[in-house]
C-alpha positions in Angstrom: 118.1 76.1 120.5 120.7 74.2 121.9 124.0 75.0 123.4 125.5 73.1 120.7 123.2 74.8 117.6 125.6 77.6 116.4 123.1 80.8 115.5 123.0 81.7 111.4 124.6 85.3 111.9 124.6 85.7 108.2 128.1 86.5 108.2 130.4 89.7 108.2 128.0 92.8 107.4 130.6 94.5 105.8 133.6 91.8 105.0 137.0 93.1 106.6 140.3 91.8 106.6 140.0 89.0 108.7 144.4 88.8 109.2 143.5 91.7 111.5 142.8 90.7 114.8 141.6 94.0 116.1 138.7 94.7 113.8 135.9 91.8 113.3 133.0 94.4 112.2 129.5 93.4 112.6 127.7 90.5 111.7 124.9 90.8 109.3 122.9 90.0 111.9 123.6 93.0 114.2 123.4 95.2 111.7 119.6 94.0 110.6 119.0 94.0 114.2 120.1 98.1 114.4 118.5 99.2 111.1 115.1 96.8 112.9 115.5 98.7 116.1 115.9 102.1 114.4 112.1 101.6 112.7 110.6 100.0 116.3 111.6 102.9 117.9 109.8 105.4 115.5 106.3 103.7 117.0 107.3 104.6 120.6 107.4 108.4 122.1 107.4 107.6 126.2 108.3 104.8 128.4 105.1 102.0 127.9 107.7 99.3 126.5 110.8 98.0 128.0 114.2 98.3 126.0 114.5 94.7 126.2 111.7 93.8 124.4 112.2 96.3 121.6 115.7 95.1 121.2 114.1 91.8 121.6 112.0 92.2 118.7 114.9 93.6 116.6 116.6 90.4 116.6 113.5 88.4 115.8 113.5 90.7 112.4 116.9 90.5 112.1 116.7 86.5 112.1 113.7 86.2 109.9 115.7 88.4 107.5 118.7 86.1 107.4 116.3 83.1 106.9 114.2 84.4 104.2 117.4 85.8 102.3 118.8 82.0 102.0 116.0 81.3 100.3 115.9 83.9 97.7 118.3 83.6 94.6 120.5 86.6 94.7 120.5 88.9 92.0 122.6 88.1 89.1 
């Protein structure tokens, strides 16, 4: 990706006022990336991966999620 390519966050997780400039709230992608971390982390009980590549990993979900949710038709 380019410098220039601006990422698909999918948004504000949980939509806040946005007049506020103190509170911005996660984006949708952090929060898939925590609830994606939370389940990696189940598969793991000592030290044979590296934090980095778990929290790697839970990005990778967390963008395949937002790119398979813009193709689904939300429900109505």
């Amino acid at each position: 990706m380019s410098d220039t390519t601006k990422l698909n966050d999918g948004g504000a997780a949980f939509p806040i006022d946005r007049t506020r400039h103190d509170a911005f709230g996660l984006t949708k992608r952090e929060w898939f990336a925590g609830m994606a971390l939370a389940g990696l982390c189940q598969g793991y009980h000592d030290n044979e991966v590296i934090a980095d590549t778990i929290a790697a990993n839970a990005f990778d979900i967390a963008d395949s999620m937002i790119e398979v949710g813009e193709d689904v038709a939300p429900h109505e």
